[in-house]
C-alpha positions, 0 to 999 in steps of 0.5 A: 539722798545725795545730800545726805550721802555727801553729809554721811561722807564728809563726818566719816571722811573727818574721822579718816583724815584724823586717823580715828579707830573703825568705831569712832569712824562709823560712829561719826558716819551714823552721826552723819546719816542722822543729820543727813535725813535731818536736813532733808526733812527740815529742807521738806518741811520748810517748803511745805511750811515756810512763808516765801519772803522769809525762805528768800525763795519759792516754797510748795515746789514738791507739792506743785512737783507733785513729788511726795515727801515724808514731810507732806504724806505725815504731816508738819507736826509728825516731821517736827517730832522726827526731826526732834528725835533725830537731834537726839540720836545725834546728840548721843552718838557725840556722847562719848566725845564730851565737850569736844563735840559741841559744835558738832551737836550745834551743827546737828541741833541748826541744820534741824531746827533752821527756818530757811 
């Protein structure tokens, strides 16, 4: 939740600072939530998943924890399919940016789809 508050936070906070309009604001907060649960459920995902030597650090932590996550109580295959819509939906909030959005989608497309 604090991660993807802060992920939330800083894609609104951009849009403020560049003095955009209340919809493009909460269009690049939208964009923010989305990539937020990205990130954490690629983060879950990775620790139910991952081979150690490749993440450079423990992995199973939850599981050890006993803490529950979506990751864990759906499976590998329902997270990597949710993560892919994920990446859709904020592929398509960039939509009416055009290219100046690209790496913002590659930014959304890699905290998704990263393998550490």
């Amino acid at each position: 939740m604090k991660t993807g508050a802060l992920i939330r936070f800083a894609c609104e906070a951009g849009a403020i600072v560049a003095g955009a309009p209340a919809a493009d604001r909460e269009r690049l907060a939208e964009f923010g939530s989305a990539i937020g649960l990205a990130f954490q459920l690629a983060d879950d995902l990775l620790d139910l998943t991952a081979d150690e030597k490749r993440m450079g650090k423990a992995t199973k932590k939850d599981a050890a924890a006993g803490k529950a996550t979506l990751a864990a109580l759906h499976g590998p295959d329902w997270a990597r399919e949710q993560l892919h819509g994920l990446i859709d939906q904020a592929h398509a909030l960039l939509e009416p940016y055009g290219e100046e959005a690209d790496m913002l989608k590659a930014a959304a497309t890699f905290v998704a789809t990263r393998s550490s």
